[in-house]
C-alpha positions in Angstrom: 10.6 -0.8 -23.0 9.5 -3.5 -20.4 9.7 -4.6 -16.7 9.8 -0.8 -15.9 8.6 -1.7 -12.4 10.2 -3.6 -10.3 9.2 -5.7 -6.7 11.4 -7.8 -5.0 9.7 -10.3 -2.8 10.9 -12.7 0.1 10.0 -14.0 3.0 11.1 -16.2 5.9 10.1 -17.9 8.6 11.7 -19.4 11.5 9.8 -20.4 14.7 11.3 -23.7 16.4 10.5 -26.5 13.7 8.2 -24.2 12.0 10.3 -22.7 8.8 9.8 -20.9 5.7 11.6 -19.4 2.6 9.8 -17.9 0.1 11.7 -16.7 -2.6 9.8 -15.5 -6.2 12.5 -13.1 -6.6 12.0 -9.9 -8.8 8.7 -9.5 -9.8 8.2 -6.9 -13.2 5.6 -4.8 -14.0 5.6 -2.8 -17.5 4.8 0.4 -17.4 2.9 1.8 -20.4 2.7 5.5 -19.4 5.4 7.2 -17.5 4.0 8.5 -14.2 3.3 8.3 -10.6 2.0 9.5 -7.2 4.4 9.8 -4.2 3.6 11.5 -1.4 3.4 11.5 2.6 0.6 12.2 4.4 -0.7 12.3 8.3 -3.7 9.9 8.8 -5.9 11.1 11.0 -8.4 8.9 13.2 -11.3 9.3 10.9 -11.4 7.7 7.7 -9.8 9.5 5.1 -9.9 9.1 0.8 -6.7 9.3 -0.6 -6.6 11.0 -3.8 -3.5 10.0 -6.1 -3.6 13.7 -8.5 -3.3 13.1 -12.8 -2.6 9.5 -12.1 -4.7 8.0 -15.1 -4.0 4.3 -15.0 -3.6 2.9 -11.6 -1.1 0.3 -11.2 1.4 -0.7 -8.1 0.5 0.9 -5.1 2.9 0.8 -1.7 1.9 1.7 1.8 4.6 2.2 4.2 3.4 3.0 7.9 6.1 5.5 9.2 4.7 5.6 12.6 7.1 3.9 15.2 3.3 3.1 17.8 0.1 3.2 15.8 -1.3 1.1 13.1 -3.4 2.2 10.4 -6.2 0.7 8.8 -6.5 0.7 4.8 -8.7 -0.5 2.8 -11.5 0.7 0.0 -14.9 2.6 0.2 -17.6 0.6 0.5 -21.1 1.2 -1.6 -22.3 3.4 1.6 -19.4 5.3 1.7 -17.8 3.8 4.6 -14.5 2.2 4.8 -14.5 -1.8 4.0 -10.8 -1.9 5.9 -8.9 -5.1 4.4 -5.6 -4.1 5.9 -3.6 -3.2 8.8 0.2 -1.1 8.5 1.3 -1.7 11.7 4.0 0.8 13.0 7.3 0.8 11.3 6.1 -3.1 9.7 5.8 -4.8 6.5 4.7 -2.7 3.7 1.6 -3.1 1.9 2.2 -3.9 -2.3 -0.7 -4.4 -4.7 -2.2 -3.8 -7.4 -4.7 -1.1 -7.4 -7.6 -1.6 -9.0 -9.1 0.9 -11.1 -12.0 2.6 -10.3 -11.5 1.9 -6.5 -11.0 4.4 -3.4 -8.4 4.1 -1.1 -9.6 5.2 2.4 -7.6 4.8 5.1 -8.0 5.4 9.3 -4.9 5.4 11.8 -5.9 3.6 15.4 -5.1 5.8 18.4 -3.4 9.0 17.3 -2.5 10.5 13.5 0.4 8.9 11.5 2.5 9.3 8.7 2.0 6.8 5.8 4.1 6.7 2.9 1.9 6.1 -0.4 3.0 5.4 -3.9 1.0 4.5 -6.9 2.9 4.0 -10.2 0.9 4.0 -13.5 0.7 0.8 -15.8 
């Protein structure tokens, strides 16, 4: 089988005289080994790792902020351990979809109080 994995992508922008459609449609990911890692979790205010169980090959990851007030910060650990944050989940906002790659840690930190994030990672 192919195209297993599906993301569908648009965006728009309308701002006075200032416009936007970005359309790439669909966009398909094969997935060679059936798994994945969905879960919820409450994100505290110190950095956290996110672990994704037997996941073996990492492929598309989404975050999904939950939270309706608080951002949260995601990102990967750095060589010291410490979160190098590359993203922000703002409350209830756009999702975040990548690809993950392998190897990395996923560490994440919400702002003011704890928040539920909504993380997926689907194998390749």
């Amino acid at each position: 089988m192919a195209d297993e994995i599906t993301v569908t992508v648009r965006t728009q922008l309308s701002n006075g005289t200032l416009t936007d459609d970005f359309r790439p449609g669909n966009i398909t990911v094969d997935q060679t080994t059936s798994g994945m890692s969905c879960q919820v979790l409450s994100i505290g205010t110190s950095e956290e790792d996110i672990t994704f169980g037997d996941v073996a090959t990492e492929g598309v990851c989404t975050l999904y902020n939950l939270d309706a007030t608080n951002y949260v910060l995601w990102g990967k650990k750095d060589g010291s351990g410490n979160m190098q944050a590359i993203g922000k989940l703002k409350p209830s906002h756009i999702p975040a979809v990548f690809n993950f790659n392998a190897g990395s840690t996923l560490r994440m930190q919400a702002n003011t109080a704890a928040c539920k994030v909504r993380i997926c990672l689907y194998e390749e």
